[in-house]
N, CA and C of each residue as an Amber inpcrd file, in Angstrom:
protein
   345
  65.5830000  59.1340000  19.6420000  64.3310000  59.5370000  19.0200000
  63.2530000  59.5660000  20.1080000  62.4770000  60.6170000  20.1300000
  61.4400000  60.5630000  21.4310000  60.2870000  59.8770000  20.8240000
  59.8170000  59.0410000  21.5830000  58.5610000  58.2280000  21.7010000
  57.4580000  58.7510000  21.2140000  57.0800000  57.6900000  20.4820000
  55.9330000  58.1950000  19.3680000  54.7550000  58.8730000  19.8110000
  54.1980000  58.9880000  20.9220000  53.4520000  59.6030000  21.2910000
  53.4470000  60.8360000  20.9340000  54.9100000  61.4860000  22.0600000
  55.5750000  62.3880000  21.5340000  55.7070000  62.8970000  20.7050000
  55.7400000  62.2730000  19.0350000  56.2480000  62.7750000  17.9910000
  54.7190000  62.6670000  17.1770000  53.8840000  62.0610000  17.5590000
  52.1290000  62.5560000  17.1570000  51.6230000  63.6140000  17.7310000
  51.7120000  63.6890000  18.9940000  51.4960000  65.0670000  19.7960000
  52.2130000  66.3830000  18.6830000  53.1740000  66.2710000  19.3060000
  54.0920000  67.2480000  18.1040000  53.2200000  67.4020000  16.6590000
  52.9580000  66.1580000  15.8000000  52.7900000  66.6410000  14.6230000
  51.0600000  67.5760000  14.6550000  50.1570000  66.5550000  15.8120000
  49.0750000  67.3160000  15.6450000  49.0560000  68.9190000  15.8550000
  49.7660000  69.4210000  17.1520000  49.6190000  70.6150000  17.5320000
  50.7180000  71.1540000  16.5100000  51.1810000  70.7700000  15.2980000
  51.4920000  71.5650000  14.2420000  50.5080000  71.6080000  13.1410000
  50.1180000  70.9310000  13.1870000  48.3890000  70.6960000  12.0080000
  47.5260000  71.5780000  12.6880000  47.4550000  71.9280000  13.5080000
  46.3350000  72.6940000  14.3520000  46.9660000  73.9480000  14.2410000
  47.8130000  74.3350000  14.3930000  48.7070000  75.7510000  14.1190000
  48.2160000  76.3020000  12.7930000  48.6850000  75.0520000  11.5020000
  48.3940000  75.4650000  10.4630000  46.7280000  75.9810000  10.0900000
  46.4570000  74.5680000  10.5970000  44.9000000  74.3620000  10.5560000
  44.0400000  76.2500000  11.0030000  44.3270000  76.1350000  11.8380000
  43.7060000  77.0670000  12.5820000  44.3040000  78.7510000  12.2970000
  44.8710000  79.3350000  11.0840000  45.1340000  80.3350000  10.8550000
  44.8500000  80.2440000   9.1450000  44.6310000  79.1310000   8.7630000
  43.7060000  79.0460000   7.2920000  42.9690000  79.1380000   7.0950000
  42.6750000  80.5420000   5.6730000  41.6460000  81.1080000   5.6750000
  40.7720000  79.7140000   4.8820000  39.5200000  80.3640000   4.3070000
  38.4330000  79.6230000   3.1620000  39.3880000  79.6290000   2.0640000
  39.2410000  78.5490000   1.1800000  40.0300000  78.4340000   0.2790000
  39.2110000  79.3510000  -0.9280000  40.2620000  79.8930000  -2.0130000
  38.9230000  80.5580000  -2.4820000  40.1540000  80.2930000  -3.8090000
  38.9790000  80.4220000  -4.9420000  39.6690000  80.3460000  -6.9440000
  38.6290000  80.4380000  -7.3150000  38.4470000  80.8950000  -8.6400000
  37.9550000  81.9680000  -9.5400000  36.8480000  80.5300000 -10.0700000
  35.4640000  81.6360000 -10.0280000  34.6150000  80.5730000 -10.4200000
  34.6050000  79.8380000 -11.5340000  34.0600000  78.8800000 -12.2240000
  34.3770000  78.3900000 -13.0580000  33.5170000  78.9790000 -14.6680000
  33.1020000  78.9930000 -15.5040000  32.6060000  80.0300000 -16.4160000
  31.1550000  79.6000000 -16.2350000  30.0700000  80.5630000 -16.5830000
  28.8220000  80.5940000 -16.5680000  27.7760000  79.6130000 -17.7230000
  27.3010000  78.2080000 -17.5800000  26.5670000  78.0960000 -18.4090000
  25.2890000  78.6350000 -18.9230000  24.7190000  79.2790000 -20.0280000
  24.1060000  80.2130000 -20.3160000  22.4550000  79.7140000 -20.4150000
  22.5920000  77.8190000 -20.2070000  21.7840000  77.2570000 -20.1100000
  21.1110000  76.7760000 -18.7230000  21.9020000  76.9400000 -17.7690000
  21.6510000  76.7250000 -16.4880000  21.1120000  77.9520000 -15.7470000
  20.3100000  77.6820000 -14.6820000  20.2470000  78.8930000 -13.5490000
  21.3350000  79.7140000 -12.8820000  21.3230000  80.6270000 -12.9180000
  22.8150000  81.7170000 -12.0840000  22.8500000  81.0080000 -10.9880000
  24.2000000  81.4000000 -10.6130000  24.4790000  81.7030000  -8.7860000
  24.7260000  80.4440000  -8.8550000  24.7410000  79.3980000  -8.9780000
  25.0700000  77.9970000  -8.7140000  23.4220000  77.0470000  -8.1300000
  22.5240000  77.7330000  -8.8860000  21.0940000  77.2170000  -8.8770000
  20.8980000  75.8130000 -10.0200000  21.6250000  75.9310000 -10.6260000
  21.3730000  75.0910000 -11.9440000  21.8060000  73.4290000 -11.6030000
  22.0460000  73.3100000 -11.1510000  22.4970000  71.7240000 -11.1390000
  22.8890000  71.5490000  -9.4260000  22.8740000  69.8180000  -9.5130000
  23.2890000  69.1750000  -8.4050000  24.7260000  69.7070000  -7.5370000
  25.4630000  69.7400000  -8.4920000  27.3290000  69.7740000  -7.7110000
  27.0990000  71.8730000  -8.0880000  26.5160000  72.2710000  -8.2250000
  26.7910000  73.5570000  -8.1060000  26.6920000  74.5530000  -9.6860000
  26.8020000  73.7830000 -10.6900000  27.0980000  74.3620000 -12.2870000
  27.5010000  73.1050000 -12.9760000  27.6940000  73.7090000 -14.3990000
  27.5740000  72.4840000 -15.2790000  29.5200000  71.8190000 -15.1990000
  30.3640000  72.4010000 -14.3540000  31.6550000  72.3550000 -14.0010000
  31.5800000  71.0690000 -12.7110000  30.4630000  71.1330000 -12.4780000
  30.5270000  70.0860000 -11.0510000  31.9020000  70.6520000  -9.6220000
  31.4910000  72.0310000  -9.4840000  32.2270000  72.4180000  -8.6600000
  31.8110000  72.1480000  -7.3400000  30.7610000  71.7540000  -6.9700000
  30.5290000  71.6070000  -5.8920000  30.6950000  73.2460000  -4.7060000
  30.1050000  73.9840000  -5.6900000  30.4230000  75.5730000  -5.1660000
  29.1270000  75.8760000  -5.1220000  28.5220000  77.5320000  -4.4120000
  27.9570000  77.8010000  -4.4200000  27.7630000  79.2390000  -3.8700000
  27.4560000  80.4820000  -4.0550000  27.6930000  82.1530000  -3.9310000
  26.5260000  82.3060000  -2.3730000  25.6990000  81.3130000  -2.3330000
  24.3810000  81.0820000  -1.0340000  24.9940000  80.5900000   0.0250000
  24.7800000  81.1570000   0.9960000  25.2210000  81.1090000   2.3740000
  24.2210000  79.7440000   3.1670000  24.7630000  78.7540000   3.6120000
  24.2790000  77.5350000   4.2660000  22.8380000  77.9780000   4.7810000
  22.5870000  77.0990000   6.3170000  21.4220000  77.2530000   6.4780000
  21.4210000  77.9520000   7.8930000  22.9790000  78.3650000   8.4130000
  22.7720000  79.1060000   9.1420000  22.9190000  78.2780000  10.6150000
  22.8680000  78.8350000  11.9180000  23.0120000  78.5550000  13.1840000
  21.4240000  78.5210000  13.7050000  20.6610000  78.8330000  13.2430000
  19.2150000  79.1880000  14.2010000  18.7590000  77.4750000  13.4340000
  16.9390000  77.5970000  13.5350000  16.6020000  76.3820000  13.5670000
  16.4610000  76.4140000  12.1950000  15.7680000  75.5790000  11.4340000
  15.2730000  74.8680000  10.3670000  14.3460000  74.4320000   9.6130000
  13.2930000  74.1750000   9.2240000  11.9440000  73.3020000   9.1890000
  11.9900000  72.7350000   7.9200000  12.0010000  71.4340000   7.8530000
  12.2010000  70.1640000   6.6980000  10.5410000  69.6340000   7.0730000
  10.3480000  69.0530000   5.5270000   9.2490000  68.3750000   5.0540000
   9.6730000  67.2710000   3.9730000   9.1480000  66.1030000   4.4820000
   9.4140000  64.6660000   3.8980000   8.3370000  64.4970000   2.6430000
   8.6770000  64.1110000   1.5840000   7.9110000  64.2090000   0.3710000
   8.1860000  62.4400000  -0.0570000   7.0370000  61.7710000  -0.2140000
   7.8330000  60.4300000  -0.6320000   7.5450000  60.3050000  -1.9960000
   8.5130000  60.5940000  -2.6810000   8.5440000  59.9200000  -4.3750000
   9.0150000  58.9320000  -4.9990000   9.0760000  57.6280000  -3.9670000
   9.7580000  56.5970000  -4.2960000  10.9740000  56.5690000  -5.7380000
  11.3620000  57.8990000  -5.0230000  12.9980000  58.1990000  -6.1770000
  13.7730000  58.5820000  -5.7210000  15.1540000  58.6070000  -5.8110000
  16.3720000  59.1520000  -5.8490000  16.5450000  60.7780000  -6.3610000
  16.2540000  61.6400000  -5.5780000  16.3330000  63.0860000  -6.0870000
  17.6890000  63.9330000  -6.1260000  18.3980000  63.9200000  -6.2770000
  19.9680000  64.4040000  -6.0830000  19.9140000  66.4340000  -6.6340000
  18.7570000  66.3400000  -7.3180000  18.6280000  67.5100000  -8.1520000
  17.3810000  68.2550000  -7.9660000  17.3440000  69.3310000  -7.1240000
  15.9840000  69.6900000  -6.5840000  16.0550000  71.2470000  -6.3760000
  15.6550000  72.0200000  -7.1410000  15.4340000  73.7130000  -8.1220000
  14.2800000  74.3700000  -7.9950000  14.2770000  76.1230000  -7.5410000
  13.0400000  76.2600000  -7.5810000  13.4530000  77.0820000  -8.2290000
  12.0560000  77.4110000  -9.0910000  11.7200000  77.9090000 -10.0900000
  11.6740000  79.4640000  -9.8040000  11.4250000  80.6810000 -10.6550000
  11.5950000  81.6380000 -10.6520000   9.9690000  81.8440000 -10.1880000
   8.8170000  81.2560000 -10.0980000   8.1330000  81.1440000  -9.6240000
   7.7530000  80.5450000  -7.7230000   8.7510000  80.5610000  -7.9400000
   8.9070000  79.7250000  -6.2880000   8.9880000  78.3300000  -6.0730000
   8.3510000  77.4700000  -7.5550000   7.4070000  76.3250000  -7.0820000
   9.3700000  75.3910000  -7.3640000   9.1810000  74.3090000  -6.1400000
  10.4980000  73.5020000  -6.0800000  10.3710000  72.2200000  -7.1260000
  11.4070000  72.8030000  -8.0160000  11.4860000  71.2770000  -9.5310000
  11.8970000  70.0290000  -8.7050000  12.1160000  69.1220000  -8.3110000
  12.6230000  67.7210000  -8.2460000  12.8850000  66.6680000  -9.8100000
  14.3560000  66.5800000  -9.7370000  14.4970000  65.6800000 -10.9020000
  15.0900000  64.4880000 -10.5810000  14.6620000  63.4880000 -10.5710000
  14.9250000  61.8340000 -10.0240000  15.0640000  60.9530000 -10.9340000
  15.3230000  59.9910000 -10.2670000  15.2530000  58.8390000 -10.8050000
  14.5890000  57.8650000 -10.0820000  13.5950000  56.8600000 -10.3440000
  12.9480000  55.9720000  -9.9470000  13.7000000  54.6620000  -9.1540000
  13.0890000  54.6530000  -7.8950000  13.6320000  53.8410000  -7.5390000
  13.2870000  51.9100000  -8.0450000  11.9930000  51.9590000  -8.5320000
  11.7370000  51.1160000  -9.0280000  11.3610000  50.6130000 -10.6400000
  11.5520000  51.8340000 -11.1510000  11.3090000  51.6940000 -12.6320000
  12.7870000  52.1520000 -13.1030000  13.4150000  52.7300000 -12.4340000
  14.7860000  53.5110000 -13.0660000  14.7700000  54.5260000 -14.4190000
  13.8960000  54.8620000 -14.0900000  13.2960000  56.0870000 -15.2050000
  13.5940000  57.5890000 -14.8680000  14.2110000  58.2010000 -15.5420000
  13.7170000  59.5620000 -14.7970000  12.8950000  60.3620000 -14.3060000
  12.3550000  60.7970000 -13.4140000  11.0040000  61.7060000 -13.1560000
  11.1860000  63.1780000 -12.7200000  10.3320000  64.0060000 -13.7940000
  10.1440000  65.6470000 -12.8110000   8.9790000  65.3330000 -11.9870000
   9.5280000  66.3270000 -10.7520000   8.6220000  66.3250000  -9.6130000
   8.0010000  67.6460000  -9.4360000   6.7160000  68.3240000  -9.6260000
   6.9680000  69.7380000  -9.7850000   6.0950000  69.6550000  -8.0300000
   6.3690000  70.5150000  -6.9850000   6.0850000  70.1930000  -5.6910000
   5.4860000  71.4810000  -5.5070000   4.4850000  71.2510000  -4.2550000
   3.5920000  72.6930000  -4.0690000   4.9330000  73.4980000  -2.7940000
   5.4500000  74.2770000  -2.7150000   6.4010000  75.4180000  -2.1690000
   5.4240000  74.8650000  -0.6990000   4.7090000  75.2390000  -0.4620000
   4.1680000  75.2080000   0.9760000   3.9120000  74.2760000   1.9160000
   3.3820000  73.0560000   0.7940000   3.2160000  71.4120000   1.7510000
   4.4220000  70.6350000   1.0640000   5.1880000  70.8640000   0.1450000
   6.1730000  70.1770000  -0.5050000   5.2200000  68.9250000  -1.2720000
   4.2920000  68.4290000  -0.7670000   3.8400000  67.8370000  -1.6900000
   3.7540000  67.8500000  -3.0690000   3.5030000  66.6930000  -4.0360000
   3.5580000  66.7300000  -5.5090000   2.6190000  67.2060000  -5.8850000
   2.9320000  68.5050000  -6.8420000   2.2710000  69.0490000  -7.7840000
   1.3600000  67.8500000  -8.8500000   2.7010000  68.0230000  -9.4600000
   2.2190000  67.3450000 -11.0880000   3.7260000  66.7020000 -11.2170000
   3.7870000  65.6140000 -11.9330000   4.7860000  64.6370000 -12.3030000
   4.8410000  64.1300000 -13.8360000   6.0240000  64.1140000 -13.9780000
   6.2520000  63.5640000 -15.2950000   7.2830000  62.4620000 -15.5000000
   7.3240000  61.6740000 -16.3990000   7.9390000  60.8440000 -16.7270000
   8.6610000  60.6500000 -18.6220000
């Protein structure tokens, strides 16, 4: 039996063979909730299926620009509106309540809040 090295070497540069001629995995979206936003806008994981999918292309290779908003909450769920303006739906980090965050599009700052 050749020495394990050997026989890890071997298995990686067969994982990499495979690896590396596999396409994107792709299956049929999951059905449309009629209550949610299209395209996979509506919820956290992607749709009310929790596919963790989405039809929007990442953020791309060039640069970026992020803005820090502090709402002393847990936001997992964050939507903009057909108006532009970005929903935030949380949970409190210190009351454990839920909160909408309705945020101004331009400074990200808080609009108006609800509880």
């Amino acid at each position: 039996m050749p020495p394990r090295s050997t026989r890890v070497l071997a298995l990686a540069a067969a994982l990499a063979a495979v690896l590396g001629t596999a396409g994107p995995a792709r299956a049929a979206a999951p059905p449309a909730n009629p209550h949610l936003a299209a395209g996979g806008a509506g919820a956290m994981h992607g749709d009310s299926a929790s596919s963790d999918t989405t039809p929007r292309s990442g953020p791309g290779t060039g640069g970026t620009v992020s803005h820090r908003t502090a709402l002393q909450a847990a936001c997992p769920t964050v939507v903009a509106g057909s108006d532009g303006y970005p929903v935030a739906v949380c949970t409190g980090m210190f009351d454990r309540a839920p909160h909408v965050h309705l945020l101004d599009p331009a400074t990200t700052s808080r609009s108006r809040s609800s509880r």
